[in-house]
C-alpha positions as CSV (number, residue, x, y, z in Angstrom):
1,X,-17.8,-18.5,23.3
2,X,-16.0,-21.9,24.0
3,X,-12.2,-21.4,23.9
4,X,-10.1,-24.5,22.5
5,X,-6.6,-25.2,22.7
6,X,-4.3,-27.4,21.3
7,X,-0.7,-28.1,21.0
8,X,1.9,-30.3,19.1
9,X,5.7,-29.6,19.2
10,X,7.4,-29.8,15.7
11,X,11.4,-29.0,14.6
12,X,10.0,-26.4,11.6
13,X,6.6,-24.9,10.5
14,X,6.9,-25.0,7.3
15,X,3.4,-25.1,5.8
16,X,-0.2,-24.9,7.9
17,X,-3.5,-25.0,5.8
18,X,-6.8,-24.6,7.6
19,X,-10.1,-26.0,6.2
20,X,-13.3,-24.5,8.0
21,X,-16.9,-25.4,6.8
22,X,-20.2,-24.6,8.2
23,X,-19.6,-27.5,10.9
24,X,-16.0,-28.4,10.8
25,X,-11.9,-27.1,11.4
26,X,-9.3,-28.6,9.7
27,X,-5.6,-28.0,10.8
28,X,-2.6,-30.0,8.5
29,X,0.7,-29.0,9.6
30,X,3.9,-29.8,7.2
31,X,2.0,-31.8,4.5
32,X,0.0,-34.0,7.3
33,X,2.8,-34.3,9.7
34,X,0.5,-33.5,12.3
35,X,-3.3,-33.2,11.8
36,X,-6.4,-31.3,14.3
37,X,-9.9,-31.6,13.3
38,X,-12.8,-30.0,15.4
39,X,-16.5,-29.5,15.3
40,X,-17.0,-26.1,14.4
41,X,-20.2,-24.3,14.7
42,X,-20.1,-20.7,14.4
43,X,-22.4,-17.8,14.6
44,X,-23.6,-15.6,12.1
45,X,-21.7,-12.9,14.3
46,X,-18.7,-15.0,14.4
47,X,-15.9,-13.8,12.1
48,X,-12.6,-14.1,14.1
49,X,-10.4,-17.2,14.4
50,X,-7.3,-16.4,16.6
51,X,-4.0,-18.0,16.1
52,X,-0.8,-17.4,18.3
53,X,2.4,-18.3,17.1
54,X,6.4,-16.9,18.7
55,X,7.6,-15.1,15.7
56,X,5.9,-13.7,12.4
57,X,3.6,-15.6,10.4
58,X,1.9,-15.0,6.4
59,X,-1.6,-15.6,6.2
60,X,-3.5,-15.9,2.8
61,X,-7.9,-16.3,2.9
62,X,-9.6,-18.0,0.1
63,X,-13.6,-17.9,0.0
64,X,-14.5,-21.0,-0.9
65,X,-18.1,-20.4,-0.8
């Protein structure tokens, strides 16, 4: 598996919502203040995404499907 990183340096995280499809990621941070978009192809296998962040986070999962 191909590892990816990327990195932005912002004052406050105040909202992050992730879009992921059967070929793409979307990342928009703070309403769009900073934006990631990545070609995504997963395996059937595949059902782990792994975010790191200093400090504690909420996470909430739709099934858009």
């Amino acid at each position: 598996m191909k590892i990816e990183s990327r990195t932005c340096k912002l004052d406050s995280l105040k909202t992050m919502q992730i879009f992921i499809d059967t070929s793409s990621l979307e990342i928009f941070i703070n309403e769009g203040e900073e934006t990631f978009t990545a070609r995504y192809f997963p395996k059937l296998k595949e059902k782990e995404i792994l975010f790191s962040r200093e400090g504690r986070f909420d996470l909430m999962k739709w099934d858009l499907a």
